[in-house]
HTML snippet that shows the backbone in 3Dmol.js (N, CA, C, O; Angstrom):
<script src="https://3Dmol.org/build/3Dmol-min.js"></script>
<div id="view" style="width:600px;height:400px;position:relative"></div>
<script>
const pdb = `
ATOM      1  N   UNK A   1     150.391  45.885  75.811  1.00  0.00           N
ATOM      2  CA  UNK A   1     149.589  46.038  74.630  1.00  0.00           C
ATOM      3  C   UNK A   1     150.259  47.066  73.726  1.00  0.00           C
ATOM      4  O   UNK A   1     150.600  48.124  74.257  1.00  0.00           O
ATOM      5  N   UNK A   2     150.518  46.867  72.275  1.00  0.00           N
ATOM      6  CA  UNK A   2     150.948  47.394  71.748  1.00  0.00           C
ATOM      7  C   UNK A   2     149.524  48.386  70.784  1.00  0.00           C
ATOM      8  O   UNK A   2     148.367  48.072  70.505  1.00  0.00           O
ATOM      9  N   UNK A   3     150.153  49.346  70.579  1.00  0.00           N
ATOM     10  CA  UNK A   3     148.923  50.647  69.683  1.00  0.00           C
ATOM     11  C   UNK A   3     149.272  51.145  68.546  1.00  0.00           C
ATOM     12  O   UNK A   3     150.039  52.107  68.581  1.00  0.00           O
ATOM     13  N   UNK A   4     148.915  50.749  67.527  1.00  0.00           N
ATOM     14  CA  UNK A   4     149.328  51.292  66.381  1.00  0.00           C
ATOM     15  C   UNK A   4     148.649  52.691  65.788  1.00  0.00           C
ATOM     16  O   UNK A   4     147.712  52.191  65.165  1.00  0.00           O
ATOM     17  N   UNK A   5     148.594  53.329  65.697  1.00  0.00           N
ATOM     18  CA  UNK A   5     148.075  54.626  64.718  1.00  0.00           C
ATOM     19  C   UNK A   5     148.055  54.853  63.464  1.00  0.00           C
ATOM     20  O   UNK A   5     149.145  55.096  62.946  1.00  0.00           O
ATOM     21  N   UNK A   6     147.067  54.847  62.764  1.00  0.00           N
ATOM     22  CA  UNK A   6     146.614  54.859  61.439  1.00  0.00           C
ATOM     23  C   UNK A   6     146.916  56.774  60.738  1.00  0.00           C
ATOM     24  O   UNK A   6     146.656  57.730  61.467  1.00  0.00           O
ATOM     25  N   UNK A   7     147.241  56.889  59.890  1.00  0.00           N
ATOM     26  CA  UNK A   7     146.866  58.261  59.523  1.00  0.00           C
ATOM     27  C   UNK A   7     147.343  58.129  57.979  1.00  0.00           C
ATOM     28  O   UNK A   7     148.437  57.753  57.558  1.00  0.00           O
ATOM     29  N   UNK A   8     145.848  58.678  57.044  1.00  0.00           N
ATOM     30  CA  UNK A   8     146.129  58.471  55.753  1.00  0.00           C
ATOM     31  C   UNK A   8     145.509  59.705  54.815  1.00  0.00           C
ATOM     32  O   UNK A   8     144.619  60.264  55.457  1.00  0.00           O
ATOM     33  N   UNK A   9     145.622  60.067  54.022  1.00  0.00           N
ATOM     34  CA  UNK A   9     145.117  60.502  52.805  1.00  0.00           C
ATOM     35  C   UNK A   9     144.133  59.836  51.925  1.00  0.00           C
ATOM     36  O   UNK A   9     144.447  59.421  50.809  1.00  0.00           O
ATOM     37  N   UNK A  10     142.711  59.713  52.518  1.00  0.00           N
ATOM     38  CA  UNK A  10     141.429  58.885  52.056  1.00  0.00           C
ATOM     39  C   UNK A  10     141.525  59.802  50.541  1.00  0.00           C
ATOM     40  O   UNK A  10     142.249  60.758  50.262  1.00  0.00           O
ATOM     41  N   UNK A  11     140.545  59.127  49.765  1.00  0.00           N
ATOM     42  CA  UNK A  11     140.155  59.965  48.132  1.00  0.00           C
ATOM     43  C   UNK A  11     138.613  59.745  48.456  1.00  0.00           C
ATOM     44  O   UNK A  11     138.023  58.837  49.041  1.00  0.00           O
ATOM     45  N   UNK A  12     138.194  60.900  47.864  1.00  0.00           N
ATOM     46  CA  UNK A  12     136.223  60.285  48.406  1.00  0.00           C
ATOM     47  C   UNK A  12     136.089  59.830  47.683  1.00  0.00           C
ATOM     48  O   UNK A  12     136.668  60.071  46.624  1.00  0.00           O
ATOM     49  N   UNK A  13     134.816  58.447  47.938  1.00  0.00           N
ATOM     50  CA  UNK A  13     134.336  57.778  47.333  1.00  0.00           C
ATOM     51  C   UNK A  13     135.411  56.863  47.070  1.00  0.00           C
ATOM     52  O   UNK A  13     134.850  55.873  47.538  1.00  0.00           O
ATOM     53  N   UNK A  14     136.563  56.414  46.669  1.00  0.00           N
ATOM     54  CA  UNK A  14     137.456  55.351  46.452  1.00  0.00           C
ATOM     55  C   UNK A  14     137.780  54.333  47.391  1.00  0.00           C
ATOM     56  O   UNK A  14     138.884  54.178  47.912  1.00  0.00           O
ATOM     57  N   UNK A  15     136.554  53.507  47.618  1.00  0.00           N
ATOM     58  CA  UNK A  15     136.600  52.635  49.274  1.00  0.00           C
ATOM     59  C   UNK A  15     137.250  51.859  48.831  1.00  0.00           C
ATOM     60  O   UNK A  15     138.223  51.969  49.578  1.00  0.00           O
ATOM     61  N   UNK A  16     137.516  51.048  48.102  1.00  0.00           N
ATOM     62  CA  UNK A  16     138.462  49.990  47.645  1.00  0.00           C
ATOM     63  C   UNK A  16     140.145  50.359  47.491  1.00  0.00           C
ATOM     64  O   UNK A  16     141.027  49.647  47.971  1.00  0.00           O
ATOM     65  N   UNK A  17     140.354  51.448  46.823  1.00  0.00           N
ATOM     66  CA  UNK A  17     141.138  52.207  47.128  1.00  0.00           C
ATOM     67  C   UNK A  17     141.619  52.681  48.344  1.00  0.00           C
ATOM     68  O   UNK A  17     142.826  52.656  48.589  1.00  0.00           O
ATOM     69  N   UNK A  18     140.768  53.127  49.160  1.00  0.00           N
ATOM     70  CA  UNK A  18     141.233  53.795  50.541  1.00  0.00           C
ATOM     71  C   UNK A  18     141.380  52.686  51.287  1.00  0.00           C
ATOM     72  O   UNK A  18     142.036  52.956  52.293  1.00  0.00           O
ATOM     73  N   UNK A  19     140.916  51.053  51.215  1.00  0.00           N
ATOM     74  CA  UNK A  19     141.213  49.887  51.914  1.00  0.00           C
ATOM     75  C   UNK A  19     142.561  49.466  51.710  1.00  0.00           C
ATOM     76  O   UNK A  19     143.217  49.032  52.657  1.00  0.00           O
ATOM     77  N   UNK A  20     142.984  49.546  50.681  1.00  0.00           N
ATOM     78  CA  UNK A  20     144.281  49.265  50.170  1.00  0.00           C
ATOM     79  C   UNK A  20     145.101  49.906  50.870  1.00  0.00           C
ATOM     80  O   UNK A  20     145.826  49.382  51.716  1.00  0.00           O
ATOM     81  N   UNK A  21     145.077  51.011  50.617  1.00  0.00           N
ATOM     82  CA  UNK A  21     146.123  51.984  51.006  1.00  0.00           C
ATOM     83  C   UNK A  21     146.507  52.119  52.455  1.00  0.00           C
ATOM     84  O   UNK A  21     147.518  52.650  52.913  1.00  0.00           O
ATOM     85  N   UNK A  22     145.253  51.389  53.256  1.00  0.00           N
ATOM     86  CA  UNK A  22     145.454  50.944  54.484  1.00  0.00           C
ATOM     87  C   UNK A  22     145.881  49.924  54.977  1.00  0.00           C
ATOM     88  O   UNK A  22     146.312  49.793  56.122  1.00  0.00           O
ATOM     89  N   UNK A  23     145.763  48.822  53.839  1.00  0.00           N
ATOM     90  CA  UNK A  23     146.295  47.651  54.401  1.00  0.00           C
ATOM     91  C   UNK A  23     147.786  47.136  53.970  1.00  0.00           C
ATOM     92  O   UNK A  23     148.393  46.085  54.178  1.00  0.00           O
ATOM     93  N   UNK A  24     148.098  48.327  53.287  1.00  0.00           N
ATOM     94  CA  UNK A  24     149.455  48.573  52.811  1.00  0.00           C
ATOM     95  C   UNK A  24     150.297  49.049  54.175  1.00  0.00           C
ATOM     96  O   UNK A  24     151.240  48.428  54.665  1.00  0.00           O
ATOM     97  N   UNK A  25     149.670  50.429  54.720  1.00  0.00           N
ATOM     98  CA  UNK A  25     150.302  50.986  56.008  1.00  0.00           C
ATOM     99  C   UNK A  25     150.389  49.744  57.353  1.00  0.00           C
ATOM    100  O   UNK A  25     151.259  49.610  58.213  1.00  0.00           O
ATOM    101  N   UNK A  26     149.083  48.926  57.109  1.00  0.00           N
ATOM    102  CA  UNK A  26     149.517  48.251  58.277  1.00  0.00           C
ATOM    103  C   UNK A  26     149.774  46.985  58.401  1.00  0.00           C
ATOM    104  O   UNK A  26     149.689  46.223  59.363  1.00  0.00           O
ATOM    105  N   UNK A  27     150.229  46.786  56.884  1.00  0.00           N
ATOM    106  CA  UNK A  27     150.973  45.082  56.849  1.00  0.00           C
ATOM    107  C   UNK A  27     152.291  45.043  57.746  1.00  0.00           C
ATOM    108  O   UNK A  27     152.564  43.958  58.260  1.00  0.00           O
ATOM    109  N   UNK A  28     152.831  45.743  57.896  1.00  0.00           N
ATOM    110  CA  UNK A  28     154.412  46.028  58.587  1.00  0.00           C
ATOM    111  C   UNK A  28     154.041  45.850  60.105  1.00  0.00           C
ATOM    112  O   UNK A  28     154.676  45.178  60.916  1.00  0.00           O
ATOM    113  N   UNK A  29     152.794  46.640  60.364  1.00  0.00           N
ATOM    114  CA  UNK A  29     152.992  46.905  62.087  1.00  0.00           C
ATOM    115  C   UNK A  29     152.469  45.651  62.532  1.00  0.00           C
ATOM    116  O   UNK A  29     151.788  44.859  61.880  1.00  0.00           O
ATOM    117  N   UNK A  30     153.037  45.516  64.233  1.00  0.00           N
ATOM    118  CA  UNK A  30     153.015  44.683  65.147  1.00  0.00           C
ATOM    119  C   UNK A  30     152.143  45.056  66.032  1.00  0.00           C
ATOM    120  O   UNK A  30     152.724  45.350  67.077  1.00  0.00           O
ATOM    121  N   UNK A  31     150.675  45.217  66.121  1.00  0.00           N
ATOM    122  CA  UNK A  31     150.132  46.176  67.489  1.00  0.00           C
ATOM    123  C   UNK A  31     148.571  44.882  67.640  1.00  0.00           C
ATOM    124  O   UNK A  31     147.906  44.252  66.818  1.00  0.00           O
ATOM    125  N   UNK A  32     148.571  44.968  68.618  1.00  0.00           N
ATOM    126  CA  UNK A  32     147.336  44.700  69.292  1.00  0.00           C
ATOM    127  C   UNK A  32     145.632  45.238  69.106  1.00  0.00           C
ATOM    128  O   UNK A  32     144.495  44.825  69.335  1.00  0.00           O
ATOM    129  N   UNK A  33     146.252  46.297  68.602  1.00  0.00           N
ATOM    130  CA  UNK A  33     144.964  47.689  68.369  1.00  0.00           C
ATOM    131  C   UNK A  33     145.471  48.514  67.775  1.00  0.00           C
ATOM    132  O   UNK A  33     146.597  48.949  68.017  1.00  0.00           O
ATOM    133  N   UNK A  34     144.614  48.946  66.741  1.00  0.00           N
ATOM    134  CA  UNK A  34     144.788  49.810  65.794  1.00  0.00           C
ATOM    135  C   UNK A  34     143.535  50.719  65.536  1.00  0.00           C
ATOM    136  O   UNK A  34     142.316  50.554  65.519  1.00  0.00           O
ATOM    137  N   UNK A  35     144.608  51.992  65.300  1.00  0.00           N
ATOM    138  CA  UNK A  35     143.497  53.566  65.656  1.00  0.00           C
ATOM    139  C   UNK A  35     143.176  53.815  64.328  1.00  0.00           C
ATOM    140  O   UNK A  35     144.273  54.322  64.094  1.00  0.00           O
ATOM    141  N   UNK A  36     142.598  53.891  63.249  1.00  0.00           N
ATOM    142  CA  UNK A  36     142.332  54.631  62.433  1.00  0.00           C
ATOM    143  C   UNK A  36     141.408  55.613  62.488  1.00  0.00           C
ATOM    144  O   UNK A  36     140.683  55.623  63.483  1.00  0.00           O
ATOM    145  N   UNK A  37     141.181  56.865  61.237  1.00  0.00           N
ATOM    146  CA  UNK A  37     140.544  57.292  61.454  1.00  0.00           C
ATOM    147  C   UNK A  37     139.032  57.083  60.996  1.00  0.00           C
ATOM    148  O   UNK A  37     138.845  56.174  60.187  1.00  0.00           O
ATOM    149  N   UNK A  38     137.872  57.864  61.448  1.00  0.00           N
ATOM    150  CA  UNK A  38     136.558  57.717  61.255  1.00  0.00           C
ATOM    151  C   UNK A  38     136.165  58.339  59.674  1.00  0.00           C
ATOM    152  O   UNK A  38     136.403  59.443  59.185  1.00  0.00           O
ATOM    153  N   UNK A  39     135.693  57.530  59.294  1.00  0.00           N
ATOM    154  CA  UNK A  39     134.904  57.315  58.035  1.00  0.00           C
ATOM    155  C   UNK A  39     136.350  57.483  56.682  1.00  0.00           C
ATOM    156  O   UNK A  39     136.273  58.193  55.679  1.00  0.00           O
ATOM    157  N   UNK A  40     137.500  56.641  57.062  1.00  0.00           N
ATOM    158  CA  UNK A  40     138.545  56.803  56.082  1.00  0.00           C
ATOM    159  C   UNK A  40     137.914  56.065  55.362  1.00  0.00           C
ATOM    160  O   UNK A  40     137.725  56.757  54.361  1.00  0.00           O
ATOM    161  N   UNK A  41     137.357  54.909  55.161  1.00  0.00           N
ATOM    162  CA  UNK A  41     137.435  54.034  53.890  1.00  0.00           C
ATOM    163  C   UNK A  41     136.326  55.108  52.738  1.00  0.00           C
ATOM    164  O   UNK A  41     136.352  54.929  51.521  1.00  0.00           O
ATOM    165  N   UNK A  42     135.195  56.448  53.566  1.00  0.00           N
ATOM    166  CA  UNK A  42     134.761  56.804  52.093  1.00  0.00           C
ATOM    167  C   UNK A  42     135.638  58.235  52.081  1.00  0.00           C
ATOM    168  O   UNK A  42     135.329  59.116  51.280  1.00  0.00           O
ATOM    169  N   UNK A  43     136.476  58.368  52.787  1.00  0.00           N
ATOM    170  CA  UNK A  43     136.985  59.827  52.354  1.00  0.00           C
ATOM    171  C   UNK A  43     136.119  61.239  52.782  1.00  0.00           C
ATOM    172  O   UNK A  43     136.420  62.328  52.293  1.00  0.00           O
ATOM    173  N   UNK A  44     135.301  61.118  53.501  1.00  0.00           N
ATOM    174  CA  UNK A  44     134.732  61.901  54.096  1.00  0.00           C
ATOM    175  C   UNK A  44     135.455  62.882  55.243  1.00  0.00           C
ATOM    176  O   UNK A  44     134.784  63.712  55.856  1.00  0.00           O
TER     177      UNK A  44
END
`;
const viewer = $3Dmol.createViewer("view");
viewer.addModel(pdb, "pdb");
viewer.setStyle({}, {cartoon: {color: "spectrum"}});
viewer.zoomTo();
viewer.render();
</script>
């Protein structure tokens, strides 16, 4: 099983924004499971 790890620079309140910016980081990776962190999409 492969594990990918998420780690980003959320903006509060910019959920559409902070989705992006994630699905930017993990268009590339190859993993099975992926860690992000808790409450990135509001920047909290």
């Amino acid at each position: 099983m492969n594990v990918g790890f998420v780690q980003n620079d959320p903006v509060f309140g910019a959920v559409e924004g902070n989705l992006e910016q994630v699905a930017e980081q993990i268009a590339g990776l190859r993993a099975d499971l992926l860690v992000l962190p808790e409450l990135f999409t509001t920047g909290y």
